[in-house]
C-alpha positions as CSV (number, residue, x, y, z in Angstrom):
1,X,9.2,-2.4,-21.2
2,X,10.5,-3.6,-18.0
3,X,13.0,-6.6,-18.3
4,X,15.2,-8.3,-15.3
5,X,18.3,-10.0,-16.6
6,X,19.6,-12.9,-14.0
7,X,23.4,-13.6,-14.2
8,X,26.3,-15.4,-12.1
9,X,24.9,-18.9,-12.2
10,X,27.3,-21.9,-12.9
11,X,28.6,-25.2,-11.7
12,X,30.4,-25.3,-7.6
13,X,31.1,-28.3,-5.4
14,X,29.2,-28.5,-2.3
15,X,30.5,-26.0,0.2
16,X,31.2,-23.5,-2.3
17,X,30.0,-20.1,-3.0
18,X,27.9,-18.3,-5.7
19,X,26.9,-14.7,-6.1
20,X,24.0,-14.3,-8.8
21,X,23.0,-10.5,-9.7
22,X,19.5,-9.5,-11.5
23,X,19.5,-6.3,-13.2
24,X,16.5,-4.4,-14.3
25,X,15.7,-2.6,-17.3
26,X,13.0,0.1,-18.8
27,X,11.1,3.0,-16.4
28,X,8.8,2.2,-13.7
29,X,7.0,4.4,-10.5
30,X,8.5,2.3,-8.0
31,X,10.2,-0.8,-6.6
32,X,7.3,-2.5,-3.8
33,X,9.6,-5.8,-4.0
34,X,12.1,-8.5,-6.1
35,X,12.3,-11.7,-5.1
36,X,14.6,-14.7,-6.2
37,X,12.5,-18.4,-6.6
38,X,13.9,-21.3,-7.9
39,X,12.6,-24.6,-9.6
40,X,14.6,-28.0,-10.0
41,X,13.9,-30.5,-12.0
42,X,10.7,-32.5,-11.1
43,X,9.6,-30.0,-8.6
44,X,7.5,-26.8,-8.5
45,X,9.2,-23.7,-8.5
46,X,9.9,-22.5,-5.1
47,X,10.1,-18.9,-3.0
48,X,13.7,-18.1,-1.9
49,X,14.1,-15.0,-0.2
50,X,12.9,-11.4,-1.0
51,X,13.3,-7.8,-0.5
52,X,10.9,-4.9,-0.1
53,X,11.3,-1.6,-1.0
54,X,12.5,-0.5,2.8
55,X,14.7,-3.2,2.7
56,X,12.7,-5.7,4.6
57,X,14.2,-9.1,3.9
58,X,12.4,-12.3,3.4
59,X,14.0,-16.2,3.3
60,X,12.9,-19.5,2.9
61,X,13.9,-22.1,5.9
62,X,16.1,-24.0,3.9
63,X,18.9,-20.8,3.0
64,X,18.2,-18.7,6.3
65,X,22.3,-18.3,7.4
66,X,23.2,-19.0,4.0
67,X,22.2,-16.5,1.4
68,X,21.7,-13.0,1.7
69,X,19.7,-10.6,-0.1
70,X,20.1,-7.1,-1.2
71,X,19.8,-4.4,-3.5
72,X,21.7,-1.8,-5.5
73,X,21.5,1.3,-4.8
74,X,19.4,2.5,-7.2
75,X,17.2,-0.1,-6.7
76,X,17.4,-1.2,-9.9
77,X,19.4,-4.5,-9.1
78,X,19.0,-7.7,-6.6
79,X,21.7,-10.2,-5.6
80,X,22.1,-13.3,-4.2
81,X,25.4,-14.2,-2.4
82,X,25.1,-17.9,-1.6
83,X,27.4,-19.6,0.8
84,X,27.7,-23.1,2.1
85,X,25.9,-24.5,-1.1
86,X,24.2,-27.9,-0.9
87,X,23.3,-30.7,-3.6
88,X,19.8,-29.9,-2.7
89,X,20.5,-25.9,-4.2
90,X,20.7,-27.3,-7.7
91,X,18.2,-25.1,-9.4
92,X,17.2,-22.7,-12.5
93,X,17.1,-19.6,-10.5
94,X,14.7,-17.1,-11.0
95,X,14.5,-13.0,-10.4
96,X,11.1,-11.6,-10.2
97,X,9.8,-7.9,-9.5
98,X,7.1,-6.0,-7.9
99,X,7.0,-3.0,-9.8
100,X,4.3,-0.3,-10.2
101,X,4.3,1.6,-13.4
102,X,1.9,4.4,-12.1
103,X,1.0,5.4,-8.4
104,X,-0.6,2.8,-5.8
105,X,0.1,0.5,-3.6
106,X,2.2,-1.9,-2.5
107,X,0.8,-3.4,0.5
108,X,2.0,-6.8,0.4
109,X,4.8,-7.1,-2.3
110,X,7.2,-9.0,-1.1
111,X,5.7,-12.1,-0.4
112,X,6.2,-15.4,-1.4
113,X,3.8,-16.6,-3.7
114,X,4.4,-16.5,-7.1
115,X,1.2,-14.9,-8.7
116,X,2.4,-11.8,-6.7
117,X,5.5,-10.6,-9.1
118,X,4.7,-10.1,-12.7
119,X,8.4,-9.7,-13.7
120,X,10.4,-12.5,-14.0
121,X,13.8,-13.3,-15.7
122,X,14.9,-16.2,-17.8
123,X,16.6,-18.1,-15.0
124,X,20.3,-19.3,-14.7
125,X,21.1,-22.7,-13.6
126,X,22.9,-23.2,-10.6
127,X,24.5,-26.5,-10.3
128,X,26.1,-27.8,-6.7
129,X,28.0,-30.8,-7.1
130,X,29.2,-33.4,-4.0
């Protein structure tokens, strides 16, 4: 049974810094992509960057220069150094994975929509202060 496991969430005043890991358990085929999304309170859960199984990177306008994805080397773990934090990055943070458990394809993984990873975490709450 796969399982991703977010960490490294907390409480930081604007301007600070937060690094959030997601580890991933049980055997799959391959990796096509994880992603991190995030939801505040009151709003739909929203794409925040992702990473394909090259390495390709993906990120939402609103962290571009800010956070940076990447991946263990195994490629059984994503995190999520995130720099010059805002009010506006208050979020439960979500990990979510692209796996296949048998050969195919994956054309398309790491995208941005949410119906596209069938892995998720729990979420961690990240919480910027001012």
């Amino acid at each position: 049974q796969v399982q991703l496991v977010e960490s490294g969430g907390g409480s930081v005043q604007a301007g600070g810094s937060l690094k959030l890991s997601c580890a991933r358990s049980g055997v799959i085929f391959r990796m096509c992509a994880m992603a991190w999304f995030r939801q505040a309170p009151g709003k739909e859960r929203e794409f925040v960057s992702s990473i394909a199984e090259d390495g390709t990177t993906t990120y939402d306008d609103s962290v571009k220069g800010r956070f940076a994805i990447s991946q263990g080397n195994a490629k059984n773990a994503v995190y999520l150094p995130m720099n010059s934090l805002k009010t506006d990055d208050t979020a439960v943070y979500y990990c979510a994975g692209h796996f296949l458990l048998a050969s195919g394809s994956c054309l398309g993984a790491a995208g941005r929509e949410s119906y596209q990873y069938k892995y998720w975490g729990q979420g961690t709450q990240v919480t910027v202060s001012s």
